[in-house]
Structures are given as structure tokens and as C-alpha cells.
N, C-alpha and C positions, 0 to 999 in steps of 0.2 A: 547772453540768452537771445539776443535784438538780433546777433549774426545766427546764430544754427536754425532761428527761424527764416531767416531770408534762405538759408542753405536747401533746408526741407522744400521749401516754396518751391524754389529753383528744380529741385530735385523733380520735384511733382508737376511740372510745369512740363519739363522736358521726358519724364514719366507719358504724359496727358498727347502731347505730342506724338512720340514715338508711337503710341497704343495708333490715337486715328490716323497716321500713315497707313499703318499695317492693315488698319481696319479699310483703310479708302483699298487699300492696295486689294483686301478680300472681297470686297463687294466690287473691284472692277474683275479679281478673277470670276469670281459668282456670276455676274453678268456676260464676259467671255465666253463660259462651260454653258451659259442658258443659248448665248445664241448661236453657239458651233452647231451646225443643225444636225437631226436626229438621223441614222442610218433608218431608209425608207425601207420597210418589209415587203418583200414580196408575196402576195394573194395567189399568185398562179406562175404556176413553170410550163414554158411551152420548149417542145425539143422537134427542130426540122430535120430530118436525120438528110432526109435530097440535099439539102442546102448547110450540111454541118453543122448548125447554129442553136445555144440552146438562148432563151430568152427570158427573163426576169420580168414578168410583170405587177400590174399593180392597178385596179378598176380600168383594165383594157389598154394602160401607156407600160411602152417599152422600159423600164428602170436600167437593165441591161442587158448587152448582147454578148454572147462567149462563142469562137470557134471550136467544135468540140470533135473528138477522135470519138468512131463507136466500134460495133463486133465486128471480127477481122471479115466476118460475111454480112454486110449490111443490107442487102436488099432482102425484104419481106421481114413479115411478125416472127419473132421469136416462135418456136414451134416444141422444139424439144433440149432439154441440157445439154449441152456439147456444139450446138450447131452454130455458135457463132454470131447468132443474130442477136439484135437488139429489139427487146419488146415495141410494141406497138398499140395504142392504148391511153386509155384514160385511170389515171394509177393515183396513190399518195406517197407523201415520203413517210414513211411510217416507223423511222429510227436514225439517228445520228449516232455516230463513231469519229472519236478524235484519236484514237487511238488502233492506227492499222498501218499497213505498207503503203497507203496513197495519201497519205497526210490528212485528210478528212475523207469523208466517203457518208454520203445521206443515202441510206436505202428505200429503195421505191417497191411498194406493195405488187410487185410482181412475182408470184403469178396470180390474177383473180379470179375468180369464180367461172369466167369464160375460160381463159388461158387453161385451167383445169378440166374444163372440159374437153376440150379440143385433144390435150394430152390423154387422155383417157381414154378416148374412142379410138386415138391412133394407137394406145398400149406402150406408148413412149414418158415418161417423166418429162415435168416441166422444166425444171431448174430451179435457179434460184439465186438468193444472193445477187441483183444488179440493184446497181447504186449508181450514181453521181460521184465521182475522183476525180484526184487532182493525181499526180504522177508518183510513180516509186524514187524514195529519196529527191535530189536535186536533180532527176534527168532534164527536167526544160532549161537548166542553165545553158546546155548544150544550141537551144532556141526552139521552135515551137515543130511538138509533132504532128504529120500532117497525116499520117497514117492509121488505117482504122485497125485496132491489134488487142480489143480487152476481149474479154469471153461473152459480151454482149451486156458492161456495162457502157456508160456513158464518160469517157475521160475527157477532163479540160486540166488547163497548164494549171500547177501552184499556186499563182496568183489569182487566178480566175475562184479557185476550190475557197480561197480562204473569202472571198468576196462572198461568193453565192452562200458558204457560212455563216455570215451574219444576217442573211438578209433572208434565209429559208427556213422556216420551222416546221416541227413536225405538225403532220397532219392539211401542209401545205395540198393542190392539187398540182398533179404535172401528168401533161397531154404530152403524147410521144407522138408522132406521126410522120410517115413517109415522107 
């Protein structure tokens, strides 16, 4: 009986062991996952269409910068559907899609209450449908395109789309401007 109690012991000793390994081992991944720091959200999207560049920010600091392709006719405000241009304007994002031809795509509340009017008095439709994308299938494997060619959304490369994804939520603000 004197051995199978020494045995149990033994058993439970190295039972006792094994457990706070495992335990030190969770509380150093615990501590790991707390300090991997947190993806910072962006407050405000700003879009230079002169200068290609859209911008991530955050209480007025740059978070990031993305060169971006806009409508195959970039200069001036969006005016009517079809023309190519990319709006101009103080907008929101006012819906996410992970599920299209450009791998994500954040829709921007364009057209607003101005843009409709403007349409109106010319007797032209606004449009509609522009967004924030990343490219069809893996085209930027090919490397980065420099040319302006969406109907007057806003494209950036894959890697750029899945960035500005995590870090832009709806009802975000995004300034478009010349």
C-alpha cells in the first residue's frame, strides 16, 4: 500500500507540474495577444484625387497613405452617370461589401443632396454606386496600376483594400477633393 501511495504522489506531482507549465505557457500567451497592439481605426478618409493619394486618418495624424487609380476622366466633380468622373465632396461610407469583383468595395454616400441637385436642373442622373476597391481578381500581381480606368470609383491595389478594411467603418467621414 506504502508503494501505490508514493506512485499516486509521483503521479500528482507531475499531474501539478505539467498543469502550471501549460498554465505559465497561457498566461504568457495572454500577455502576448494583450500586448500585440490594437489595429488603429480611422476617424476620417481624405482622398487628393491631383495628387492620387487616399489618406487614413485619425484626430488629424496620417495612419496611412495609399496611391490610388480614380475615373478614367478625373478632372472635375462627378456631374452625371456615365461621365467618368470621380465625385467631389464631403460624403460617408455608408455600406461594406466583402462579397464583389473587387475584393472589398466601402460604398461612399454619393450622390447627396447637393450632387442631386445639380443633377436635376441639368435633367441628367447622378449615378451612383462609387466606392472604395481594391482590384478585379489578382490583377496587381502583375504590379501596381497607375492608370485612372473605374467609372468614377476610387481603386487601390489588394493589399491596400484589405488594409483600409479593417481600419474604416461604416458611417466613417471621407473628403474627396481636387
Amino acid at each position: 500500500m506504502g508503494a501505490g501511495r508514493t506512485s499516486d504522489f509521483a503521479t500528482r506531482r507531475q499531474l501539478c507540474r505539467i498543469l502550471a507549465s501549460g498554465g505559465a505557457s497561457l498566461w504568457a500567451f495572454g500577455r502576448a495577444a494583450a500586448a500585440a497592439p490594437a489595429i488603429e481605426k480611422a476617424d476620417r478618409v481624405l482622398v487628393l484625387k491631383s495628387r492620387r493619394q487616399l489618406l487614413l486618418l485619425r484626430d488629424g495624424r496620417v495612419l496611412a497613405l495609399f496611391p490610388v487609380c480614380l475615373g478614367r476622366n478625373p478632372v472635375g466633380p462627378k456631374h452625371a452617370q456615365g461621365d467618368g468622373r470621380t465625385p467631389e465632396g464631403l460624403y460617408r461610407i455608408d455600406g461594406l461589401e466583402s462579397q464583389c469583383r473587387y475584393r472589398h468595395f466601402l460604398h461612399i454616400s454619393y450622390p447627396g443632396p447637393a450632387d442631386l441637385a445639380l443633377a436635376r436642373a441639368a435633367g441628367v442622373s447622378p449615378g451612383g454606386a462609387i466606392g472604395i476597391h481594391g482590384l478585379p481578381g489578382d490583377l496587381d500581381q502583375f504590379g501596381p496600376v497607375t492608370f485612372d480606368w473605374t467609372d468614377g470609383c476610387i481603386a487601390v491595389s489588394n493589399r491596400a483594400i484589405d488594409e483600409i478594411w479593417v481600419r474604416v467603418g461604416v458611417g466613417t467621414p471621407i473628403e474627396i477633393r481636387a
